[in-house]
VEXTORFI-178676 format. One line per 10 residues: their letters; for each residue y, z, x of C-alpha. Coordinates in steps of 0.25 Angstrom, whole numbers, plus 5000, padded with zeros to 4 digits. Each point is the difference from the previous one (the first is absolute). Example, Ala and Ser with C-alpha at 12.3 -4.5 7.8 and 13.67 -1.06 7.14 Angstrom:
AS	4982/5031/5049 | 5014/4998/5006
This chain:
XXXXXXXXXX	4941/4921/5032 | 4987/5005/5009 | 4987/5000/4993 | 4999/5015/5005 | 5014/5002/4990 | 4996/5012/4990 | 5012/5003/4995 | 4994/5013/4994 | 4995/5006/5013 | 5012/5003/5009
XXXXXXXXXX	4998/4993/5014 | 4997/5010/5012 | 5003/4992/5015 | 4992/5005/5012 | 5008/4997/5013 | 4991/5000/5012 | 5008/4999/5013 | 4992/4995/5012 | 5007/5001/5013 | 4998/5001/5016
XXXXXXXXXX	5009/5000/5011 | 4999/4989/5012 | 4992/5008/5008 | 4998/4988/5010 | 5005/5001/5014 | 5000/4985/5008 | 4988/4997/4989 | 4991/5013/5003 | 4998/5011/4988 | 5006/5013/5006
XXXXXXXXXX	4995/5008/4985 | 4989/4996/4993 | 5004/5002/4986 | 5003/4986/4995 | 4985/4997/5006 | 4995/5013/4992 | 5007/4999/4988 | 4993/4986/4999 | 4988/5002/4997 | 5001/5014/4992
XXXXXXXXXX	5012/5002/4993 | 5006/4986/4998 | 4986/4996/4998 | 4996/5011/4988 | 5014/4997/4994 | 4995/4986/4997 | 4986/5002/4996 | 5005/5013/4990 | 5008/4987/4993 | 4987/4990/5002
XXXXXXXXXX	4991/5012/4993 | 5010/5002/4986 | 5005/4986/4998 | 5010/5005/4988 | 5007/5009/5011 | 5015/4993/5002 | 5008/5004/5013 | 5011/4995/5008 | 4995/4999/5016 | 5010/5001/5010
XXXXXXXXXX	5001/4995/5013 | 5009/5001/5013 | 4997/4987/5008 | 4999/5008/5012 | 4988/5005/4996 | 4996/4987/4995 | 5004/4995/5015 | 4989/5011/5005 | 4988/4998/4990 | 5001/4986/5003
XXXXXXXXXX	4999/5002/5014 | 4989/5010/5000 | 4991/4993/4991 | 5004/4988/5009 | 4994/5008/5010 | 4988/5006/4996 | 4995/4986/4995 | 5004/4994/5016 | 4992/5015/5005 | 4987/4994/4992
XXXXXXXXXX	5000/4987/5009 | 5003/5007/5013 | 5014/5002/5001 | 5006/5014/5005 | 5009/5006/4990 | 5012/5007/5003 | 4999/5011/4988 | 4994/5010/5011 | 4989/5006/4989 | 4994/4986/4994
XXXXXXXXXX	4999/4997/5015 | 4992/5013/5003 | 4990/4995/4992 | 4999/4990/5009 | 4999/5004/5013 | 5001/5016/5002 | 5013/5003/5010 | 4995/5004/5013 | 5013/5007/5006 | 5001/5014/4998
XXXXXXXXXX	5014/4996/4995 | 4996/4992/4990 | 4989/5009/4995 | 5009/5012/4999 | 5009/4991/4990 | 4987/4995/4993 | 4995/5015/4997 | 5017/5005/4997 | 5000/4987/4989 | 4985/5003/4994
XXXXXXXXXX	5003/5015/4996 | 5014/4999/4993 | 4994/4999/4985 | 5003/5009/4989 | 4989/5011/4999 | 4995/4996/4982 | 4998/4988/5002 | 4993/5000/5015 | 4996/5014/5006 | 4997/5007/4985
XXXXXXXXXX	4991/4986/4997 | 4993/4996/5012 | 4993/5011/5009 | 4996/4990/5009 | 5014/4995/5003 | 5007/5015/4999 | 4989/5005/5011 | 5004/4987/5008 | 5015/5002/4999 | 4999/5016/5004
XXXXXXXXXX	4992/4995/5014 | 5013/4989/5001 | 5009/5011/4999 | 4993/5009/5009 | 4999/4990/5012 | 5016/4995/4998 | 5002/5017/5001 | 4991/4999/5013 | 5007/4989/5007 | 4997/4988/5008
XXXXXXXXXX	4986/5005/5004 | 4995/5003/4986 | 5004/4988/4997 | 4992/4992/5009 | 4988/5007/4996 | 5000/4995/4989 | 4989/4988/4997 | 5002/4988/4994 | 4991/5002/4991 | 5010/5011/4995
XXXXXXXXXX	5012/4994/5000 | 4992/4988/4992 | 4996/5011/4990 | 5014/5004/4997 | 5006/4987/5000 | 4991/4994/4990 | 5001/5014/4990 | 5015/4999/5003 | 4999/4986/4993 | 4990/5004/4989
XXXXXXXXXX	5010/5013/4997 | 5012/4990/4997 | 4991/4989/4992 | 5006/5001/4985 | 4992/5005/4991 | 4997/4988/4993 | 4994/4996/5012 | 4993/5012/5005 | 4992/5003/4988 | 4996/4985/4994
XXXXXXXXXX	4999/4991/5013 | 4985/5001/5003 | 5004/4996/5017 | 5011/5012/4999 | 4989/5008/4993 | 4989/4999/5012 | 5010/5003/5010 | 5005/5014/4995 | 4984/5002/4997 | 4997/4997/5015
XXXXXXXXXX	5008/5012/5004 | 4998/4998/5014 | 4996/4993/5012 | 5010/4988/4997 | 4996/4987/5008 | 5007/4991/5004 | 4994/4990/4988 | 5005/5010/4990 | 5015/4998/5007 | 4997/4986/4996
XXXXXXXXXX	4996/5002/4986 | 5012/5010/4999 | 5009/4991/5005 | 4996/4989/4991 | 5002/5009/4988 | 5015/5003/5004 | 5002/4983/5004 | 4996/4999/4985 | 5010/5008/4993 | 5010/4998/5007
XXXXXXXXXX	5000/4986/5000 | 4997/4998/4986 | 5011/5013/4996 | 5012/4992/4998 | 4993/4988/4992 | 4996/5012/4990 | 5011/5003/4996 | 5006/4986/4999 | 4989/4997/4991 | 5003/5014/4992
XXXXXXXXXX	5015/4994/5000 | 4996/4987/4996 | 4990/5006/4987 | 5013/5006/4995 | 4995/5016/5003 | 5010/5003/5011 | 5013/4995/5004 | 5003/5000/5014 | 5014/5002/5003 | 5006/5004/5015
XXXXXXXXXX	5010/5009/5008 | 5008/4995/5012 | 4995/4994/5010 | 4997/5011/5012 | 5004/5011/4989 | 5015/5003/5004 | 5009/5011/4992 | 5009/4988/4992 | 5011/5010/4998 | 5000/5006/5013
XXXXXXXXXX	5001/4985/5008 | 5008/4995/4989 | 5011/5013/5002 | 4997/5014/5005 | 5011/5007/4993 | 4990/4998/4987 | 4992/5011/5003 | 5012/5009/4996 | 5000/4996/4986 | 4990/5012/4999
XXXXXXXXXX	5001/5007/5013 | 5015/5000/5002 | 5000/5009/5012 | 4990/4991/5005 | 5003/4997/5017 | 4998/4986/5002 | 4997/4991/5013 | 5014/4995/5007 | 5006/4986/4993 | 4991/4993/4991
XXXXXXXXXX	4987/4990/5002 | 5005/4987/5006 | 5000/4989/4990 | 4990/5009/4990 | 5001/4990/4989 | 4995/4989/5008 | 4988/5007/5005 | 4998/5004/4986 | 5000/4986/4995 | 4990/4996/5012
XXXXXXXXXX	4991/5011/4996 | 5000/4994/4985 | 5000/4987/5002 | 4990/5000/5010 | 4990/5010/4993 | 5002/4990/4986 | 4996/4991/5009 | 4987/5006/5008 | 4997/5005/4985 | 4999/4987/4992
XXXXXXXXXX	4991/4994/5014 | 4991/5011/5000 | 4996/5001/4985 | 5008/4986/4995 | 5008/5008/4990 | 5014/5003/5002 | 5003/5014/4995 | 5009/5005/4989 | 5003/5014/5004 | 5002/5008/5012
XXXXXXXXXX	4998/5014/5004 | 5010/5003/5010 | 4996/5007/5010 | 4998/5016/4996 | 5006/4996/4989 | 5011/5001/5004 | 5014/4992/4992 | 5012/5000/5002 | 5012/4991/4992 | 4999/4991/5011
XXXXXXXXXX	4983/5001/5002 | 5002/4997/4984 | 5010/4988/5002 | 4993/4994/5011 | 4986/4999/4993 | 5007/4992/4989 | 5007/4993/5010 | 4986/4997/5004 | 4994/4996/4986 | 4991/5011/4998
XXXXXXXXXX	4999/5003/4985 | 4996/5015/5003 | 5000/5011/5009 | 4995/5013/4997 | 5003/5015/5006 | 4999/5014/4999 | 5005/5012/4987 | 5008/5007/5009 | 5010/4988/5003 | 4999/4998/4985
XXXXXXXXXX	5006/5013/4997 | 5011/5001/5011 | 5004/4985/4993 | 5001/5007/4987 | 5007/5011/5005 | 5010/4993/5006 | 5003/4990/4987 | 4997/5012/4989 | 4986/5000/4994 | 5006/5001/4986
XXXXXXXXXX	5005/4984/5004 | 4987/4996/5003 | 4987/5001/4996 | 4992/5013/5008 | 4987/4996/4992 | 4998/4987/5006 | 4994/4995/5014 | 5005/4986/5000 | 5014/4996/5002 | 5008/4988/5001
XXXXXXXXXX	5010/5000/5011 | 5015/4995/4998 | 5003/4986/5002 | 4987/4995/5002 | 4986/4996/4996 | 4992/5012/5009 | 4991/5011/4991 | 4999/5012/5008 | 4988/5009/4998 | 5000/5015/5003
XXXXXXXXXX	4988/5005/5003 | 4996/5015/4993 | 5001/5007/5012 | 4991/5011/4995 | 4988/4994/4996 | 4999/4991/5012 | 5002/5011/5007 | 4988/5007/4994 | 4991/4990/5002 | 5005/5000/5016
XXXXXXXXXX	4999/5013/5002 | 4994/5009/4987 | 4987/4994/4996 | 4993/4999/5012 | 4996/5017/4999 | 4995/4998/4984 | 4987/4995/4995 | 5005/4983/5000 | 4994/5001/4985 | 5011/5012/4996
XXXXXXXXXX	5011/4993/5009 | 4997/4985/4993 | 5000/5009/4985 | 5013/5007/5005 | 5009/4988/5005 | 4996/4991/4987 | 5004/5014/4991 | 5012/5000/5009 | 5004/4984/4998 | 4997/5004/4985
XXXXXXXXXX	5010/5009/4998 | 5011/4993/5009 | 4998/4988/4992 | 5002/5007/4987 | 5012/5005/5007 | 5006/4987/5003 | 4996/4994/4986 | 4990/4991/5007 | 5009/4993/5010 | 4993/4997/5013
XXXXXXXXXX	4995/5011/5010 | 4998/4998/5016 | 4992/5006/5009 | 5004/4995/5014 | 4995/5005/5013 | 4992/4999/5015 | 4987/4990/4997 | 4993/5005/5013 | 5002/5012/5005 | 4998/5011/4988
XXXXXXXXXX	4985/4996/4998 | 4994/5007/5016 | 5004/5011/4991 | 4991/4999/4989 | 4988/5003/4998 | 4991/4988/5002 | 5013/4992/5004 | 5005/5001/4984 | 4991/4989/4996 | 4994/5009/4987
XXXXXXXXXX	5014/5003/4997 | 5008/4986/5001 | 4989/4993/4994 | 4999/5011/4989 | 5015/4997/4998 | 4999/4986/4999 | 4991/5000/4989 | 5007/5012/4992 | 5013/4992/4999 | 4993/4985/4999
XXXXXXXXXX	4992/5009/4985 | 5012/5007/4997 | 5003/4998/4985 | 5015/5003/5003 | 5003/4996/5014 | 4996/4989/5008 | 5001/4994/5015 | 5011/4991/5004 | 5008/4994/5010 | 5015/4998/5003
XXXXXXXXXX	5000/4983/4997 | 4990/5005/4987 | 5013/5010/4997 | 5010/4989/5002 | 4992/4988/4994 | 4996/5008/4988 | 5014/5004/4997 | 5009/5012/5003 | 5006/5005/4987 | 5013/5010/5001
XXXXXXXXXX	5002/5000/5014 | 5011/5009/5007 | 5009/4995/5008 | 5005/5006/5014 | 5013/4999/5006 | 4997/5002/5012 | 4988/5007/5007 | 5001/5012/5011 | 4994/4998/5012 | 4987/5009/5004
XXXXXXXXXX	4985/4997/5002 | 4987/5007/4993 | 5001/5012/5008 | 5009/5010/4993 | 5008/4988/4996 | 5008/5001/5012 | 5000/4991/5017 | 4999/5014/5008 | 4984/4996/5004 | 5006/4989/5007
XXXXXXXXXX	5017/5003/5006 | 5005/5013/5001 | 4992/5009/5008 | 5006/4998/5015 | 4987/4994/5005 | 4999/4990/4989 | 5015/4996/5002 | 4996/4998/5015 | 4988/4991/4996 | 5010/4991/4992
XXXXXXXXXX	5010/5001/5013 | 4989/4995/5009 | 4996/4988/4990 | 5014/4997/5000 | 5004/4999/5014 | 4987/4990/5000 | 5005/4991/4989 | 5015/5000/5007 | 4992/4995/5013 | 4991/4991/4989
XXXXXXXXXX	5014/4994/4994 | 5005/4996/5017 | 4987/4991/4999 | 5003/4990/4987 | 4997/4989/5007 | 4987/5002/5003 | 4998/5007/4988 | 4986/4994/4993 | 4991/5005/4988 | 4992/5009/5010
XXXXXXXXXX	5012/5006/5005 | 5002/5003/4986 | 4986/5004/4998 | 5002/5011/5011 | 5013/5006/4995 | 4994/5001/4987 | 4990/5008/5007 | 5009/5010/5006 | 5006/5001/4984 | 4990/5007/4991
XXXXXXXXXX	5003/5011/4994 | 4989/5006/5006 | 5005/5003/5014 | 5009/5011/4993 | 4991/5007/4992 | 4993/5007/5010 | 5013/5007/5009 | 5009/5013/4997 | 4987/5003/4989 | 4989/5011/4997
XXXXXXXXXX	4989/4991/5004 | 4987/5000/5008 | 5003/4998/5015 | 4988/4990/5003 | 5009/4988/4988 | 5013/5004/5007 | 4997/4998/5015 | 4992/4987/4993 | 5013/4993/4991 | 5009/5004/5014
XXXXXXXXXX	4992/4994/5008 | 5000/4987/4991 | 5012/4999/4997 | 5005/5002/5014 | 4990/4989/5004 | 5004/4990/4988 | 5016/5002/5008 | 4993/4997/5013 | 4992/4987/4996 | 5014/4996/4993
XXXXXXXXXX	5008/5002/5014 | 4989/4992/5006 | 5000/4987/4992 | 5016/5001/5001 | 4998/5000/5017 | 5007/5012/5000 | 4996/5015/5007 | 4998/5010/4988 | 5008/5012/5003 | 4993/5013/5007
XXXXXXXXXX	5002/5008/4987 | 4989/4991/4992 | 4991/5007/5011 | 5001/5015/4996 | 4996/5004/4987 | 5010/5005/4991 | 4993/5005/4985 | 4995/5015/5001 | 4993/5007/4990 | 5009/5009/4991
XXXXXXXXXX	4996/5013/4997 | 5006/5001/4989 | 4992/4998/4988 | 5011/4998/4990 | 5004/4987/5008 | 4997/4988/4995 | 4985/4994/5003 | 4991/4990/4996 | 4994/5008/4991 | 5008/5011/4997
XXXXXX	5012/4991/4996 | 4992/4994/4989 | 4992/5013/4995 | 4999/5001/4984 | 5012/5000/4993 | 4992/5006/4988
């Protein structure tokens, strides 16, 4: 049994899932969110658990984006020694661009923040970003009149606006910048740089040294973040969308590229932080019977997804068969404990609590566990959701909010912090068992954010006609070639299409996706077709169509 086992406080597990797409193109960055994240959210998430060290949490990661932090970190510490980067903002604190190309995509990529946490803080940088804006309106001209010394101005404040907050407010070097203000040289580029090479580089050994202290466990998803039960058979996503329209045939050899992505993503894992995970969250969540046999068919002893997929489960079999009050289940003929997440907590914590006061929304989720537990007897209550986005969102990135959580639950004289191995090693009494499991994801419980709407099924048609032409290649078929198929799979691709979305992400995810086909045509020596060159996402007008955002609102 753990030495954290209180048998009389009932365990609450924190599941923060960290997750980029391959945003590289032939090796160069083309979106700068994997550099970004690095030194603010994935950064604060580690020092929030370095700062309460009774805090539990289970980390998750999608070797993709381990892929790209390695790489980037990689390439700030190569930047300090004279090498030019190829993530387009770490190398602008180099050398400033000079073509007014260049300069244009440096001022469009230095404005795109959200208003809280940059504008609404920093004077300085809003006054800066409101001159950027008014040259890219003004054209080619306007553009060039602008001074180094202001687009150095702005690049360094675009830096110092995405610096976590553990960072901004406690590292003296971070500290001196934001109080210069202006007038940014070129030595404070330097200094800033050196800032960033450290925590990037030094990111991913704090959280193996949180894993190996016992305060988190790591666990992963597939490998480039692919839909399991769409690659695996599309007809799924009508187990809870029957009308569902669905792309022609089905994925070619689906369950092998299901095992690659697996295999290999255990594999990458255990090499990166010399641990081999026990669980999996599959990518959005997202199970189906065959997502469920396939990841004991891999040894995993847990996976973990979302309410919704919970309740249709028990709807189909009859709740009054199986037990409605408990989040953890064993499946039918074999070892694998699935957890459900509680959709409407988690959901609070992603998009409720960043309006309140953090005090009154730390009181309000640990009175809302409270009570949840005492509904469930004291069985186990998870709270699964986005470990880097929902925090830009916050005030002051959400550091007075996580931290205050942490510590609530790590004093709580009735609940305490957990992880899923804890769960499993601790001992699950009275655990259900399920037949079978529905198939759906955490959004609304169902596939339709990703197969269905015309343009999605069209993205899938595309990736398939590139696997068909991948498949003619076998024996040239290496780990690379793999590597970029993989690429062209994440889930992410078909988010973004057929949605209610901003139109600057869409054109962005066409674009890459229709650039991760290219390069794969261009390692097989084949001519990619003309259609990968016209975009073919739009923006929906229809706000009840399934977005990023607005597919996963509230559900309490």
């Amino acid at each position: 049994m753990s030495a954290d086992a209180d048998p009389a406080r009932a365990r609450v597990v924190l599941c923060w899932h960290m997750h980029q797409p391959e945003y590289r193109i032939h090796g160069i960055p083309q979106l700068p969110w994997t550099y970004l994240h690095g030194f603010r959210a994935y950064t604060d998430m580690a020092s929030h658990l370095e700062a309460v060290p009774e805090a539990r949490a289970v980390v998750n990661f999608s070797p993709v984006l381990l892929d790209q932090l390695i790489d980037v970190a990689a390439q700030s510490q190569a930047a300090l020694n004279g090498t030019p980067p190829s993530e387009p903002l770490m190398a602008a604190l180099i050398t400033l661009p000079s073509a007014i190309e260049a300069r244009v995509r440096l001022l469009a990529a230095c404005i795109r923040t959200h208003s809280r946490n940059a504008q609404d803080r920093h004077s300085d940088y809003a006054h800066l970003a409101q001159e950027a804006k008014t040259a890219l309106a003004g054209g080619a001209d306007a553009v060039a009149a602008l001074p180094d010394a202001f687009l150095a101005d702005l690049l360094v404040w675009y830096h110092l606006v995405w610096l976590g907050e553990s960072v901004r407010t406690r590292d003296p070097r971070a500290m001196a910048l934001i109080n210069q203000r202006r007038g940014y040289t070129p030595i404070h580029r330097r200094q800033l740089l050196e800032l960033v090479a450290e925590l990037l580089s030094t990111l991913l050994p704090r959280y193996r040294a949180l894993s190996e202290a016992g305060q988190i466990e790591l666990a992963m998803s597939p490998y480039y973040h692919p839909l399991l039960p769409l690659l695996l058979d599309f007809t799924s996503a009508r187990e809870s969308a029957p009308d569902t329209p669905l792309p022609e045939g089905q994925y070619p050899d689906g369950l092998a590229r299901a095992r690659w992505h697996l295999r290999t993503a255990r594999d990458r894992f255990e090499a990166v932080f010399g641990v081999r995970p026990r669980g999996c969250w599959p990518s959005e969540a997202a199970v189906s019977q065959g997502t469920i046999d396939l990841l004991h068919e891999q040894g995993f002893d847990w996976c973990a997804t979302s309410q919704s997929v919970q309740n249709a489960t028990l709807h189909r079999h009859g709740e009054q068969l199986l037990d409605a009050h408990s989040c953890t289940y064993r499946l039918r003929g074999n070892h694998l404990i699935c957890f459900f997440r509680d959709d409407g907590l988690s959901d609070r914590i992603g998009f409720v609590y960043k309006d309140w006061q953090p005090r009154d929304a730390v009181a309000d989720l640990v009175h809302q566990i409270e009570q949840l537990s005492k509904h469930r007897n004291g069985r186990t209550v998870v709270l699964a959701l986005d470990g880097e986005n929902p925090w830009e969102y916050y005030p002051e990135n959400g550091i007075e909010f996580i931290r205050g959580l942490y510590e609530a639950l790590a004093k709580h004289p009735k609940l305490r912090l957990a992880t899923f191995a804890q769960c499993l090693d601790e001992g699950l009494s009275d655990v259900p068992e399920l037949p079978t499991v529905v198939a759906g994801s955490w959004v609304h419980g169902q596939l339709l954010t990703w197969v269905g709407h015309a343009e999605k099924n069209r993205a899938w048609n595309l990736l398939m006609d590139a696997k068909r032409c991948y498949d003619t290649h076998a024996d040239v078929v290496d780990e690379s070639l793999q590597h970029a198929l993989g690429a062209c799979e994440g889930s992410d691709w078909f988010w973004w299409p057929g949605a209610y979305n901003d139109e600057a992400p869409v054109a962005d995810f066409d674009h890459l996706f229709r650039s991760h086909l290219r390069a794969l045509y261009a390692r097989l020596g084949e001519a990619a077709p003309a259609e990968l060159d016209v975009p073919f996402a739009s923006v929906s007008t229809d706000p009840s169509a399934s977005s990023a955002l607005g597919a996963m609102l509230p559900s309490r």
